[in-house]
C-alpha positions as CSV (number, residue, x, y, z in Angstrom):
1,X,-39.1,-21.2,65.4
2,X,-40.6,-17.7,64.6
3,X,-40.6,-16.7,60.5
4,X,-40.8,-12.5,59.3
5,X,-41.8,-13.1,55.6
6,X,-41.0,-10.2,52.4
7,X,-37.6,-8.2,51.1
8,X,-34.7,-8.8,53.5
9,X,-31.7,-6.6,53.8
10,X,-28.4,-9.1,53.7
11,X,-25.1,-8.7,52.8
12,X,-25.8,-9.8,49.4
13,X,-28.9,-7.1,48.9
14,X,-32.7,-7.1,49.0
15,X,-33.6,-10.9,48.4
16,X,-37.5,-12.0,48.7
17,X,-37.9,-14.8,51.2
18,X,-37.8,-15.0,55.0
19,X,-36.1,-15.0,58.0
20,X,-35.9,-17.5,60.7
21,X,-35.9,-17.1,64.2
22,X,-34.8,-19.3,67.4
23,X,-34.0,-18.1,71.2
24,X,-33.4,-14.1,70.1
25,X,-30.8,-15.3,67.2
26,X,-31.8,-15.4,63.4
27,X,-30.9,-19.4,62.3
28,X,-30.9,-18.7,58.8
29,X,-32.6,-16.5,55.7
30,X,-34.4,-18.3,53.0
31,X,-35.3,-17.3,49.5
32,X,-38.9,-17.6,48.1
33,X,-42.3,-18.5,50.3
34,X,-42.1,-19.1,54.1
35,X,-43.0,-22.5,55.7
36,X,-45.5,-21.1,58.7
37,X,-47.6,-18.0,58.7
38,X,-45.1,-14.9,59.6
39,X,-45.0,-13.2,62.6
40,X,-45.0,-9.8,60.0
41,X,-44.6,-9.6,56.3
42,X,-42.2,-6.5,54.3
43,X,-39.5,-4.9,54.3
44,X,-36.8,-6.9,56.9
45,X,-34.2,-5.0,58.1
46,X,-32.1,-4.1,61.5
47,X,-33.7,-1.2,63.2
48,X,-33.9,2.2,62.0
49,X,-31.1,4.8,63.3
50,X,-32.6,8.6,63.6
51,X,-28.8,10.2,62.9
52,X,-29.8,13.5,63.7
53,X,-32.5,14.6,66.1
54,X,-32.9,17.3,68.7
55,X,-35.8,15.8,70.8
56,X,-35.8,18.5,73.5
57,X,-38.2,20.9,72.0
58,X,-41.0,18.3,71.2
59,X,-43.0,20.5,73.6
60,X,-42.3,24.1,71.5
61,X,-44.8,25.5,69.2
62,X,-44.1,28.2,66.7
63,X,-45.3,30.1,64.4
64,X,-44.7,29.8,60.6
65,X,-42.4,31.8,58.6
66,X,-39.5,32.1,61.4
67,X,-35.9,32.4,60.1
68,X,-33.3,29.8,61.0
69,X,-31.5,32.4,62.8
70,X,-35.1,33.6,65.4
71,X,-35.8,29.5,65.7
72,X,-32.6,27.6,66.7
73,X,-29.4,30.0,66.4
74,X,-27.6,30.1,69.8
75,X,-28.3,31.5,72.8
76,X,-31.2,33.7,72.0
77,X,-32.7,31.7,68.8
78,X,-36.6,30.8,70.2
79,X,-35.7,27.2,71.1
80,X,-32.9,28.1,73.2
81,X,-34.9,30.6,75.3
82,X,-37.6,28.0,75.5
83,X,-35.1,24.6,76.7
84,X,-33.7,27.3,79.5
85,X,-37.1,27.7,80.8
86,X,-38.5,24.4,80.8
87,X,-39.2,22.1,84.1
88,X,-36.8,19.1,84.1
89,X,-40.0,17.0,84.9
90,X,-41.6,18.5,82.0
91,X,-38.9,18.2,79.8
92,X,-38.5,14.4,80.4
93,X,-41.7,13.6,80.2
94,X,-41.7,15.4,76.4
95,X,-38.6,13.3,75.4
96,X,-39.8,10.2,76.4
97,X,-43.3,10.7,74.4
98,X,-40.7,11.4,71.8
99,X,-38.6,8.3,72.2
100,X,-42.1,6.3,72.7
101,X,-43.1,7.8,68.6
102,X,-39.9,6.9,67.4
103,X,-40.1,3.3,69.1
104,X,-43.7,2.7,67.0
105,X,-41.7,4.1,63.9
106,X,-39.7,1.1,63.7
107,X,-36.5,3.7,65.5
108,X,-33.8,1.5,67.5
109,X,-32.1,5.0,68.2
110,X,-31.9,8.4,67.6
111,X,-28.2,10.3,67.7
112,X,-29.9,13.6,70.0
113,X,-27.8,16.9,69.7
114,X,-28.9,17.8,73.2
115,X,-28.7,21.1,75.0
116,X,-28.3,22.0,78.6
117,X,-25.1,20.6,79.0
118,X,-24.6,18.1,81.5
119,X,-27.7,18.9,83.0
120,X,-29.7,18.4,80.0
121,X,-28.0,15.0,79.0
122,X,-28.6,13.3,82.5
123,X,-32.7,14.1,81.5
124,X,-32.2,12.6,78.3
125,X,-30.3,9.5,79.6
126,X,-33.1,9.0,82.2
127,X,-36.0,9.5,80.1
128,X,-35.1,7.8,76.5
129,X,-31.3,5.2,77.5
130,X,-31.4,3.6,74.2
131,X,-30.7,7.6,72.7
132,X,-27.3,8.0,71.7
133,X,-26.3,11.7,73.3
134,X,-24.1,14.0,71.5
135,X,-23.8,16.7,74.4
136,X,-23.4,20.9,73.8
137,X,-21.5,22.8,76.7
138,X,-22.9,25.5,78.2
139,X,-19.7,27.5,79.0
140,X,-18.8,30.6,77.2
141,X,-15.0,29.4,77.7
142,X,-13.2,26.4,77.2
143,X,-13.6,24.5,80.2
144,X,-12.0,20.6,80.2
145,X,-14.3,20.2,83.4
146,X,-17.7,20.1,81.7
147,X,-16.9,18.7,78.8
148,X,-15.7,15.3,81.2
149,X,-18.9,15.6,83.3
150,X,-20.9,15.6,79.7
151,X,-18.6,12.7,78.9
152,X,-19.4,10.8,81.9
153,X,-23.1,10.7,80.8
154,X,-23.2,11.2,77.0
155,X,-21.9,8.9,73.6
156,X,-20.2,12.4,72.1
157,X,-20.0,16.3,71.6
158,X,-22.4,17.6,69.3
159,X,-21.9,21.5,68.7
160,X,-23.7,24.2,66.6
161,X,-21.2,25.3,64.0
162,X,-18.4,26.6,63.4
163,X,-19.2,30.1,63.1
164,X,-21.1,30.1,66.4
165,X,-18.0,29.1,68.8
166,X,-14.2,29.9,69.4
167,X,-12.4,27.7,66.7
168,X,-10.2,26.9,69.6
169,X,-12.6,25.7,72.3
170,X,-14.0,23.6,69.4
171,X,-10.4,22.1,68.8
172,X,-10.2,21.6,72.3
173,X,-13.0,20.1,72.7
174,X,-12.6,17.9,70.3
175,X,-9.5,16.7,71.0
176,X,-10.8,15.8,74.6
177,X,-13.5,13.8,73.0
178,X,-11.7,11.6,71.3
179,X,-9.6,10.8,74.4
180,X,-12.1,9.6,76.1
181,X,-13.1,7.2,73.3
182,X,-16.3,8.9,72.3
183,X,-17.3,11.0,69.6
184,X,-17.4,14.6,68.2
185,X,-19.8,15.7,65.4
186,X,-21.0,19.7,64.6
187,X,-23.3,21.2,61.9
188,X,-21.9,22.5,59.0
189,X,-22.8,24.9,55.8
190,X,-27.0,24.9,56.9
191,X,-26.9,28.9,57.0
192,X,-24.0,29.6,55.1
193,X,-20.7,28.0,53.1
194,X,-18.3,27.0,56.3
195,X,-14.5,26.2,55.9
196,X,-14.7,22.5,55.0
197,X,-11.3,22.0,56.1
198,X,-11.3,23.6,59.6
199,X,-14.1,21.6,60.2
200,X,-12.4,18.3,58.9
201,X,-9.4,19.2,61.0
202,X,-11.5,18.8,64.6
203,X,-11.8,14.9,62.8
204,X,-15.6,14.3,62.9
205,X,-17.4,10.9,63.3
206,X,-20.2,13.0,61.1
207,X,-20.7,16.2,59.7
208,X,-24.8,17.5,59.5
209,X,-26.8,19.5,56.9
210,X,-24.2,20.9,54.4
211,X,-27.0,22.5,52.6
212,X,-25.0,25.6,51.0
213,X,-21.6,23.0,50.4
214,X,-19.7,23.0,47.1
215,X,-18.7,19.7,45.0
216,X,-14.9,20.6,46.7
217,X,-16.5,20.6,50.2
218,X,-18.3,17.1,49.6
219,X,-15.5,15.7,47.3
220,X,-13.4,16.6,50.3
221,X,-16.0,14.6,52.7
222,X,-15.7,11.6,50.6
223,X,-11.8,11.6,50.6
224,X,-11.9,12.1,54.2
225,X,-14.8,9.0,54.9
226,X,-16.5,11.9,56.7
227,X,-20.6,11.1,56.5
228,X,-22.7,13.5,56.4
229,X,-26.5,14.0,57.6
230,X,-29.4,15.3,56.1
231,X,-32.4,16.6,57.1
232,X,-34.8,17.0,54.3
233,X,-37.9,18.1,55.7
234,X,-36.2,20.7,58.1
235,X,-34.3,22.1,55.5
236,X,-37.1,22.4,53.1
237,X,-39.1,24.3,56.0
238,X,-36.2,26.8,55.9
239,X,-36.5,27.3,52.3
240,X,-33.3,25.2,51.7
241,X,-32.8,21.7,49.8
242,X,-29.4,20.1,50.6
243,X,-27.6,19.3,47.1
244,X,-28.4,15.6,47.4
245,X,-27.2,14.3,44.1
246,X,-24.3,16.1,44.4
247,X,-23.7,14.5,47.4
248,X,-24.1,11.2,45.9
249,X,-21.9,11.5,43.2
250,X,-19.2,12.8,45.1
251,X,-19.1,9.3,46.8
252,X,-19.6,10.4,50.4
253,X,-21.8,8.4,52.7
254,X,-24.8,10.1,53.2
255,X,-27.7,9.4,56.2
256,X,-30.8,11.1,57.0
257,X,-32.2,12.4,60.2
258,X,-35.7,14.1,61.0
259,X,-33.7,17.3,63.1
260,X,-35.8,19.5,65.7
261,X,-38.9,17.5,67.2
262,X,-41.0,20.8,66.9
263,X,-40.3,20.5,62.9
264,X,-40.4,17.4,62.5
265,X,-41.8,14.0,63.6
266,X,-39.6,11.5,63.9
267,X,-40.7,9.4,61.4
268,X,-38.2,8.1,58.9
269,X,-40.5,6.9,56.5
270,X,-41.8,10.6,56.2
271,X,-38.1,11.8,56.4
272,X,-37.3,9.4,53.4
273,X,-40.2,10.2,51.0
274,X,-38.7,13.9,51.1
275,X,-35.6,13.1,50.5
276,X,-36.6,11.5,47.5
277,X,-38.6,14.1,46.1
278,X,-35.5,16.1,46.2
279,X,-33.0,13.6,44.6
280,X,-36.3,13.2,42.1
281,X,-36.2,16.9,41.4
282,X,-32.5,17.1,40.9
283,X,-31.8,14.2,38.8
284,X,-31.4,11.1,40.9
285,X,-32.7,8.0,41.1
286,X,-35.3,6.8,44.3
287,X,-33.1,3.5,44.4
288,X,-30.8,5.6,46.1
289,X,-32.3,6.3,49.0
290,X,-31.6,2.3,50.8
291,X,-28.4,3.2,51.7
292,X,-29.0,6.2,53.8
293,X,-31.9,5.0,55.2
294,X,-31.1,1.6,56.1
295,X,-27.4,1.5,56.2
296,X,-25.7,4.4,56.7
297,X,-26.5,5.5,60.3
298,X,-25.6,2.0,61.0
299,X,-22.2,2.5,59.8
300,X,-21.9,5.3,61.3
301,X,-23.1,4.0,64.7
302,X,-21.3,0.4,64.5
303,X,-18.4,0.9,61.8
304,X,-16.8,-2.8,62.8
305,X,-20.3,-4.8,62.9
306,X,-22.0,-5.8,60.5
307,X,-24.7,-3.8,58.9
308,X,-27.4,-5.8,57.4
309,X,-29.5,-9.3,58.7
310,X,-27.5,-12.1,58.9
311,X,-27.4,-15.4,60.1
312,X,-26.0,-15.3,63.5
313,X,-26.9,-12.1,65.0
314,X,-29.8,-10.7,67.6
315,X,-33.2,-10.8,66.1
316,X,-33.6,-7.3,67.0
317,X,-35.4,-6.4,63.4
318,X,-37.9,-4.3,62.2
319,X,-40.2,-4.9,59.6
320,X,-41.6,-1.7,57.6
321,X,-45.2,-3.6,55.8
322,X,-45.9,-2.7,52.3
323,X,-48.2,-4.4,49.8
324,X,-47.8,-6.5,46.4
325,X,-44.7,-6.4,44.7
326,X,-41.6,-4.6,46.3
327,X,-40.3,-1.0,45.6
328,X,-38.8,0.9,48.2
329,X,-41.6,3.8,47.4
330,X,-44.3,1.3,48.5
331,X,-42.5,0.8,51.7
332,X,-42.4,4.7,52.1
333,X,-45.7,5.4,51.3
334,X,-47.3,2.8,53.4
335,X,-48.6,4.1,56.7
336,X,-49.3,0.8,58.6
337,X,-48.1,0.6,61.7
338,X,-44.3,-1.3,61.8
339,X,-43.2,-4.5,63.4
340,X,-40.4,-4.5,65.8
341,X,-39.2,-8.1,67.3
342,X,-37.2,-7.5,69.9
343,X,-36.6,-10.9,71.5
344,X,-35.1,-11.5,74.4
345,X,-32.0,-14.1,74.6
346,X,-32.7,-17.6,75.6
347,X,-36.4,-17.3,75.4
């Protein structure tokens, strides 16, 4: 029998003790000192989800002080111009460098707004299959035949905005998704306030950014169990903090992502630590970050399993070290490398 040793995530909260494993299951989670040398001591808990990434343009450099409109605003923002250009062979070797990063950062998935259509999602399938794909059409029009032949390959739709596509072709779109048992998500209020309730009536699984949102917009989230996803350090590269305590307080679930690989690393450690300088700097408490880091892409990934460790389930954990007493800013600031166990049933 294996033991991880330090904080574990349960049902019941963060206890101190260990966890005990057999054949790929966990057997059972103790409180206080482990009976055997660990296999890794810290922080315990399921892996990490990424809930918004665009891992595509790992490859792209830029230059500082680019608007969000030159960088990623469709079709002519610089990444765009860039993904259209790129070598499929290329392009999957740069997402699965990606993927490989994300693996060593204690990642289990990343939810990928990917470009390129159907085209692009088939190289992201091939080159990272753990990914969960939220695919972009291409076509100018509404056109029910792409959007199945993304479906056939991808976990969702994942589109820009609002104001970047025919209200219509969104509802559409949409609509289709959910009939094929799959999910739609968008980006909302990163450039500009958005109508909250046009987007809540195309019935997201998730909503990202929200950075210019009012407490109606959010209060409206929360009434709706809409969650929405942040991206700190992409946001502050912009110039732009996304109202986080607001957020909070308003009740709706709230998860983080790291956004565009040529901004940001996908590192949620990294991705955590600013999101807690914000909350800091408008009031909040750091406390508040274990939900969104260690929950909420969960939920929004698995809403009928359960989220934390328990007894019973595939020892597929990672372990996030720290040092001396617990505080979720020691596991942040840590920068030793992470333990994944990924066990392999009936061995």
């Amino acid at each position: 029998m294996d033991v991880l040793n330090g904080t574990v995530l349960t049902e019941d909260g963060l206890i101190n003790g260990y966890v005990c494993i057999e054949k790929g299951v966990v057997m059972s989670i103790e409180e206080g000192a482990p009976p055997r040398p660990p296999l890794a001591t810290g922080l315990i808990v399921p892996p990490l989800v990424n809930s918004h990434t665009h891992c595509a343009d790992a490859g792209l450099k830029i230059s500082p002080g680019m608007t969000i409109e030159e960088l990623v605003a469709p079709p002519n923002g610089l990444k765009h111009v860039y993904l259209r250009g790129l070598d499929d062979r290329v392009l999957e070797n740069d997402i699965r460098k990606y993927a490989d990063i994300s693996h060593g950062n204690g990642i289990g998935t990343f939810i990928d707004f990917r470009e390129g259509g159907e085209r692009g999602c088939r190289v992201l399938r091939k080159a990272a299959p753990s990914s969960m794909i939220f695919g972009r059409p291409v076509s100018k029009e509404y056109d029910p035949e792409e959007i199945s032949r993304i479906l056939d390959v991808a976990d969702g739709i994942g589109i820009s905005g609002i104001s970047d596509m025919d209200h219509r072709y969104i509802e559409k779109a949409a609509d289709q998704t959910r009939e094929r048992g799959k999910m739609f998500a968008v980006h909302s209020s990163e450039r500009a306030r958005e109508d909250i309730d046009l987007i809540l009536s195309f019935d997201p699984a998730f909503i990202v950014h929200m950075t210019e949102a009012t407490d109606s917009d959010l209060l409206k989230c929360a009434e709706s169990e809409v969650p929405i996803v942040v991206c700190a350090r992409s946001n502050l590269y912009f110039n732009r903090a996304p109202p986080l305590k607001r957020m909070l307080d308003s009740g709706v679930d709230v998860a983080i992502g790291t956004d565009n690989a040529m901004l940001c690393e996908p590192d949620m450690r990294v991705e955590a630590s600013a999101f807690i300088d914000i909350l800091l700097s408008q009031g909040g408490s750091a406390d508040d970050i274990v939900d969104p880091l260690l929950k909420n892409g969960r939920k929004i990934l698995y809403p009928h399993n359960k989220i934390p460790v328990s007894v019973g389930m595939a020892a597929d954990l990672t372990v996030l070290p720290f040092s001396g007493e617990f505080s979720i800013k020691k596991v942040l600031q840590n920068r030793d490398p992470v333990f994944r166990n990924e066990p392999k049933r009936g061995e």
